[in-house]
N, C-alpha and C positions, 0 to 999 in steps of 0.2 A: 636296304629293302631287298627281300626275296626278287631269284624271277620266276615264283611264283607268286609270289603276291603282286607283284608289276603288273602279272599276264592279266590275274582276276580285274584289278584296276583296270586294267586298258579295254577289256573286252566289256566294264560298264560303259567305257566314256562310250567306247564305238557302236552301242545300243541306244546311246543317246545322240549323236552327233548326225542331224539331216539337212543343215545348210550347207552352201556350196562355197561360200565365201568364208565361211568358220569350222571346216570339213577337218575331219582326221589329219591330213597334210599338215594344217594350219599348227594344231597342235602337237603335232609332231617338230616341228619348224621352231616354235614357242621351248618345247624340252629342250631341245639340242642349241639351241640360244642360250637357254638359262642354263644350262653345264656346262657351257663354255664360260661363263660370265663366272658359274660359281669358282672357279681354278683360277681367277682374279681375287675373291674374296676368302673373308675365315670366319668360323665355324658356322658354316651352313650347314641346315640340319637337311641333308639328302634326302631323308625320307618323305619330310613334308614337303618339299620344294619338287619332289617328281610327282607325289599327286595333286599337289596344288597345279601344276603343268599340265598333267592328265585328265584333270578335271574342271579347270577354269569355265570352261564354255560350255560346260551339259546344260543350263538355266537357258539357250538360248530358245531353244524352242516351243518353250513358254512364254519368254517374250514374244516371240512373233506372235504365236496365239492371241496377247494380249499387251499389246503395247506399252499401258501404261507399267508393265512391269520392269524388274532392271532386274538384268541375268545373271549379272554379277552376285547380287542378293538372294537372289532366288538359287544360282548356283551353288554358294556356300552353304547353303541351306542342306541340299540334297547331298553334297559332297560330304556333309558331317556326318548326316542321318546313316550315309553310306555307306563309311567307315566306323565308324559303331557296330552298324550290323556286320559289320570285317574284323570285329573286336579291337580295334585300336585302342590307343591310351587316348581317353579321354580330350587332354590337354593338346596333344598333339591333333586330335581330329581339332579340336579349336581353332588352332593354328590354322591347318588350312584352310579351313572354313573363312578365317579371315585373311588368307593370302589372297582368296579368292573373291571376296566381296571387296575389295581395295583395290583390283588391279584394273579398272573401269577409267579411262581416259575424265577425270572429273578432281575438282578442288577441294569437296564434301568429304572424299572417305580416302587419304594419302597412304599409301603403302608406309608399315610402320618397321617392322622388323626386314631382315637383310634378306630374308625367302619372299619375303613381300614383295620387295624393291627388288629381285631380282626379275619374278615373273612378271610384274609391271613392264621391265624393260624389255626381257624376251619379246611381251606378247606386242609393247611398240616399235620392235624391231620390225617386227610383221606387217607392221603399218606404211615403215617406210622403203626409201626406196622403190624399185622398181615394183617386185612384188607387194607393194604397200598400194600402189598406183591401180595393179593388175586386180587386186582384191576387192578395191574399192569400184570399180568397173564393173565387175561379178556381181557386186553389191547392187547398185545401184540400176545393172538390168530387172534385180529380183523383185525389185518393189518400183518400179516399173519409175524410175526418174532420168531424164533424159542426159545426153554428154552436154550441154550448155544450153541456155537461153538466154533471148535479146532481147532488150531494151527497144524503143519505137523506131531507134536510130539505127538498130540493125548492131551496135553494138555486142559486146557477149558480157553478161551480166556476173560480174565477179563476187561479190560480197552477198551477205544475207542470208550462207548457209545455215541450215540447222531447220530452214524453213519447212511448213508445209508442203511444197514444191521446191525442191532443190535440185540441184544439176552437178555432174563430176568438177566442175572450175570454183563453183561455190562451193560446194565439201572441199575441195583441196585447199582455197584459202578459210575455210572457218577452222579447218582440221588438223589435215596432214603436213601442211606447210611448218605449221606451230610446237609439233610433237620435238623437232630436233632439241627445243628446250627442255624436255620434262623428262630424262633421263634422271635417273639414283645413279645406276653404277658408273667409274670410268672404262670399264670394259665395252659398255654398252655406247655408251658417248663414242666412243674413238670409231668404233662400228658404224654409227649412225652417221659421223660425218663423213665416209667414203658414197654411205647410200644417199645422203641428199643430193648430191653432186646430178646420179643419176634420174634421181626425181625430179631438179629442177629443168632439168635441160629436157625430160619429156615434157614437162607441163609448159616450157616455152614452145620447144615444137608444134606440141599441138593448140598449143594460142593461137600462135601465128599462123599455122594453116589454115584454120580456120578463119581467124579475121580475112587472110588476105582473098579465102573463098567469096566473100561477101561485101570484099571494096570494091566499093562504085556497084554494086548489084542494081540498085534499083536504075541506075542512069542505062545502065546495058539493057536489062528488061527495055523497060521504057520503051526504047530504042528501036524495039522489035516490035509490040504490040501495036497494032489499029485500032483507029478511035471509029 
């Protein structure tokens, strides 16, 4: 790939890109993930694998608009239509188009080829670890869903994610906790298992701060208030 032709690419994505937790960074983070991964694998076709990277997430903001969409489909969609009008080769706009409708955290549509299962793993790199934690946080201000919620016991309600109402402790165990298994590359693997280390240890941290905020709460309350 040209860096001219890179530039035109990147100056669509970044016309398309208004979320804050799926922001230019993200995918900037996502490319430089997957060229590292590719210099583990052979014959990656470079050209499809930097705009499948460049362009994974334009469909997001249609999702939001419309939730029952998937951006991932919707993305590959725009991403072909895009390259076309960029003259690409046909076949290869295909490619990406389906790099990018497979790279969706789901069982239904599995990254097939090696540019596939690259940018799958870049972009769940992004998920874990620290910055996986950080992101999901950013997230979960934006659609306005709280850091945990309790049970009548005052407990903090762990399972259930994916809900209507979900919370950062339920996304992390419906979600992020599970991602260390769905790696393709070993480049990617050997990665992810330095980042879980530090993702587990924040999500016990802040477990346990939290619970121990609210042991014995109500007997202390209690305690203080007039009948």
């Amino acid at each position: 790939m040209t860096h001219c032709e890179y530039k035109k690419i990147e100056a669509f994505m970044l016309s398309q890109m208004q979320d804050s937790a799926h922001d230019r960074h993200h995918i900037y983070r996502v490319l430089n993930s997957a060229l590292d991964i590719s210099n583990y694998e052979t014959a990656v076709d470079l050209d499809v694998l930097i705009a499948a990277c460049l362009l994974h997430d334009i469909g997001r903001e249609r999702q939001f608009a419309n939730l029952n969409l998937c951006h991932a489909q919707i993305g590959g969609d725009i991403a072909y239509e895009y390259l076309i009008s960029r003259k690409w080769d046909e076949a290869k706009a295909i490619h990406v188009k389906k790099c990018i409708s497979s790279h969706r955290y789901r069982r239904d549509n599995p990254p097939e080829t090696i540019e596939a299962k690259i940018l799958f793993d870049a972009d769940k790199l992004d998920a874990s670890g620290a910055i996986g934690i950080a992101r999901t946080l950013i997230y979960e201000g934006q659609v306005s869903e709280p850091l945990y919620l309790l049970d009548d016991n005052e407990n903090i309600i762990v399972d259930g994610g994916g809900a209507e109402i979900s919370s950062f402790f339920q996304e992390y165990n419906y979600k992020l906790k599970k991602l260390y298994n769905a790696f393709n590359t070993e480049r990617a693997k050997e990665i992810a298992i330095v980042r879980q280390k530090t993702a587990v240890d924040f999500y016990d941290g802040l477990f346990n701060e939290v619970s121990q905020n609210y042991k014995n709460s109500s007997e202390r309350l209690s305690k203080v208030l007039t009948h």
